[in-house]
N, C-alpha and C positions, 0 to 999 in steps of 0.2 A: 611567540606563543606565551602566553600566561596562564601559570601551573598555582591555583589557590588550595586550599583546606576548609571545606564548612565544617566547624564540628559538628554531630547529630545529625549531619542533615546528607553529607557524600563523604565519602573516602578518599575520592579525588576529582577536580575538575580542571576541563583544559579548556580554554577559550581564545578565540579568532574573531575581533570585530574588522567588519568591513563596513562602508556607508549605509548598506541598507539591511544588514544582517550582524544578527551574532551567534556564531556556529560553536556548541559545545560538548564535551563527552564527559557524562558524569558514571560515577560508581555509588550506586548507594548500599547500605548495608541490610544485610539480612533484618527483615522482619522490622524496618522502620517505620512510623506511623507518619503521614504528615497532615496534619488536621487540614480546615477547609482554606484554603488562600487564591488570590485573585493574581493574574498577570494581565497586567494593561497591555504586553504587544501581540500580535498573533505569534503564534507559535509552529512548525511541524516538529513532533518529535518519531524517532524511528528506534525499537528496541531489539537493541543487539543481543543483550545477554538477558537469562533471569525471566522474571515475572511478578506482576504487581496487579492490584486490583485497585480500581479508579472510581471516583463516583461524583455526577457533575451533574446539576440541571434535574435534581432527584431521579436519575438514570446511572449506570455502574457497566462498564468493561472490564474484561480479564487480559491482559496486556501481555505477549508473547514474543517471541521472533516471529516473523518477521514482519510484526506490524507496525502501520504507520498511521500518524494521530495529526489532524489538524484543530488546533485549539485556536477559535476565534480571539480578538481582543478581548479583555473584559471578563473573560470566561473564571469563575470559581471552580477548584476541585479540589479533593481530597484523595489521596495515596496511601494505600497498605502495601507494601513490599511484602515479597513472601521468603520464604527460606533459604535463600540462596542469595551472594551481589546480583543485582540490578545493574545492567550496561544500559545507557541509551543517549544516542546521537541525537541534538536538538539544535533548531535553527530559529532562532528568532528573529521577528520579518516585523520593522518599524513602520509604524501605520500609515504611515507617507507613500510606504513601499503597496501596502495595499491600497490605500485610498485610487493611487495611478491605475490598478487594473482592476478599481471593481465594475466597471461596465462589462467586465468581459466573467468576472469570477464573481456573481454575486451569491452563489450560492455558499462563498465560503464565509460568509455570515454567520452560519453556525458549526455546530462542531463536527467533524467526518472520521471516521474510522478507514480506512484499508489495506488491502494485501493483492497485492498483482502483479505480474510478471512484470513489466515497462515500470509503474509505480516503484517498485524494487531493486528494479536497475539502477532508474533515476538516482533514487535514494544511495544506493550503494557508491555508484560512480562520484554523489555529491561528499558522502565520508572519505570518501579517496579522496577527493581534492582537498579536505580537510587537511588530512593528514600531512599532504603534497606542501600547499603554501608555499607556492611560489610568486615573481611577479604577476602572474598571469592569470592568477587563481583566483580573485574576484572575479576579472570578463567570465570566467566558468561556470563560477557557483551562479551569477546574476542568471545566467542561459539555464542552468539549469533548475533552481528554481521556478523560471517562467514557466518549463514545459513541466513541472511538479503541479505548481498550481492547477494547470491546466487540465492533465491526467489527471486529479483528484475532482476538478468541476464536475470532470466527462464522466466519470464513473459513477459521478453521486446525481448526475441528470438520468443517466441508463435506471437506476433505484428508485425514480420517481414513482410513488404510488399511486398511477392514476391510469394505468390498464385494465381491461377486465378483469375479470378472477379467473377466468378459463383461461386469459394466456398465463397470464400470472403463473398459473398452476402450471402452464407448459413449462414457462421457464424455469421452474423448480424443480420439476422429473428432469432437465437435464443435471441440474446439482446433486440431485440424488442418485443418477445411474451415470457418470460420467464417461464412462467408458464404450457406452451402448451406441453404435451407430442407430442413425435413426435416419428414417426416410420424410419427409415433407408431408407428401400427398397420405400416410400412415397416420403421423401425427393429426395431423386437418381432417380424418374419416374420424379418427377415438376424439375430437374436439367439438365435432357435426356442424364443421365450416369447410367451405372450398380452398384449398391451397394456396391462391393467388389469394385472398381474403385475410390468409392466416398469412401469410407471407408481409403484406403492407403492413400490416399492423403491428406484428414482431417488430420491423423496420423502425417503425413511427416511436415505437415507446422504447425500445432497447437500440437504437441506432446503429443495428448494423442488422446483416440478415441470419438468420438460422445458422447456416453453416460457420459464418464467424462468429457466432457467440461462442457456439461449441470448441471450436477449433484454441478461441483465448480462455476460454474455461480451464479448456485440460491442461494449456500449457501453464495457467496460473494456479493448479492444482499441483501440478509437477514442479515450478517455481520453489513451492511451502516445502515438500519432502525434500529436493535438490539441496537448498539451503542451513537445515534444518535436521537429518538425516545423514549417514553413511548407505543408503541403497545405491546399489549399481546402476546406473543411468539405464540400462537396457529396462532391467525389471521393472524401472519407473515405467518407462517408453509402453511396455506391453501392459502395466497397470492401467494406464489412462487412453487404452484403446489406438493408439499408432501401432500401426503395420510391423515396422521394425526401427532397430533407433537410428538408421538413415534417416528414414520419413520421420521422426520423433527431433532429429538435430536441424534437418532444414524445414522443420515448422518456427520449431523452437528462435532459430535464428532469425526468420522474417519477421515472427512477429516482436522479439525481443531486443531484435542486434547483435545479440551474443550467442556462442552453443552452448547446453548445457554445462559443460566440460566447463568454458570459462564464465558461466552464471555459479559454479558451486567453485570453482579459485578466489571469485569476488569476495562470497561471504566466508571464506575460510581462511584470507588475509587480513581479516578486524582482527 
């Protein structure tokens, strides 16, 4: 491990090069500016602690836990840190590394923002191997990287704007009532399409069907609080519409791999 000091710019940084990565944890200080500058390799970064505001491409995000930032090569931004240290895990991915998979990630051409149960994992499980660094801990981060890349493709092709506006607007009332069971053939009467109509086409542009959008919705809803929060796993569980937090741990686990229980140990060992 190599432990430097930028002054003005981190408090502390720790770094791991491996061949196709450079994985590191910075601290920046309250309230630092950093005007507009360019990195030539792609980037993910994943922020643990604090909050900062970002602005790139004459466009601006508000950067939290537990989100995660895919910065293409090339990319210019500019950094306000706000009140508090600034934690964030970053990985930098040598273009060689992408060049190999862009037939399969071409959308990561530009910049991606997200937050998701699996996405989060990934990320998590990857700062653990950080930390770990053992001999084995390249063959890791390589795997896990690939399936990062991949979860970030997948989620940012599901965001594609090129649905109608009427489903559009479906899949929004689910973001906005997350917890509201909802029926198919109910939906497709208040939309004035037949079910099987509304059914293909949810499929076609969000690729998967109704019941799993909603079912990764809530758990990636419950992921952010889990993380993020002191709530009691149950209160979550019957906040975001599961039965009980049986039904709330063996969703959570199929779709995540992990229970609640060991998705909030993860982020409370950073």
């Amino acid at each position: 491990m190599i432990e430097s000091k930028i002054p003005n710019v981190t408090i502390a940084t720790k770094i791991h090069s491996l061949p196709n990565f450079e994985l590191a944890e910075d601290l920046y200080e309250p309230n630092l500016r950093m005007p507009s500058h360019p990195h030539e390799q792609g980037r993910i970064s994943m922020v643990l602690d604090g909050t900062y505001t970002e602005t790139y491409r004459r466009r601006s995000r508000f950067a939290k836990p537990p989100l995660i930032i895919f910065h293409p090569p090339g990319e210019r931004h500019s950094v306000t840190f706000h009140s508090k240290t600034t934690k964030i895990f970053s990985v930098n991915i040598k273009n060689t590394w992408l060049q190999n998979i862009h037939e399969y990630s071409r959308i990561l051409d530009d910049p991606r923002e997200e937050t998701g149960g699996l996405l989060n994992i990934l990320a998590a499980r990857l700062y653990r191997e950080f930390q770990l660094m053992d001999q084995f801990s390249g063959l890791v981060i390589e795997g896990l990287m690939l399936e990062m890349t991949a979860e970030i493709s997948r989620m940012a092709v599901m965001k594609e704007p090129n649905a109608p506006r009427w489903l559009e607007h479906i899949r929004e009332s689910f973001h906005d009532q997350p917890s509201e069971n909802v029926e198919i053939k109910d939906i497709a009467q208040q939309a004035g399409v037949h079910p099987i109509h509304l059914s293909r086409l949810f499929r076609k542009f969000y690729k998967s069907t109704i019941g799993e959008y909603n079912r990764r919705l809530r758990v990636d809803l419950a992921c952010d609080e889990i993380s993020t929060t002191e709530i009691p796993l149950s209160e979550i569980a019957l906040k975001y519409g599961f039965y009980d937090q049986s039904h709330f741990t063996n969703t959570f686990k199929r779709l995540t791999g992990v229970t609640p229980a060991q998705y909030r140990l993860i982020f409370r060992s950073r």
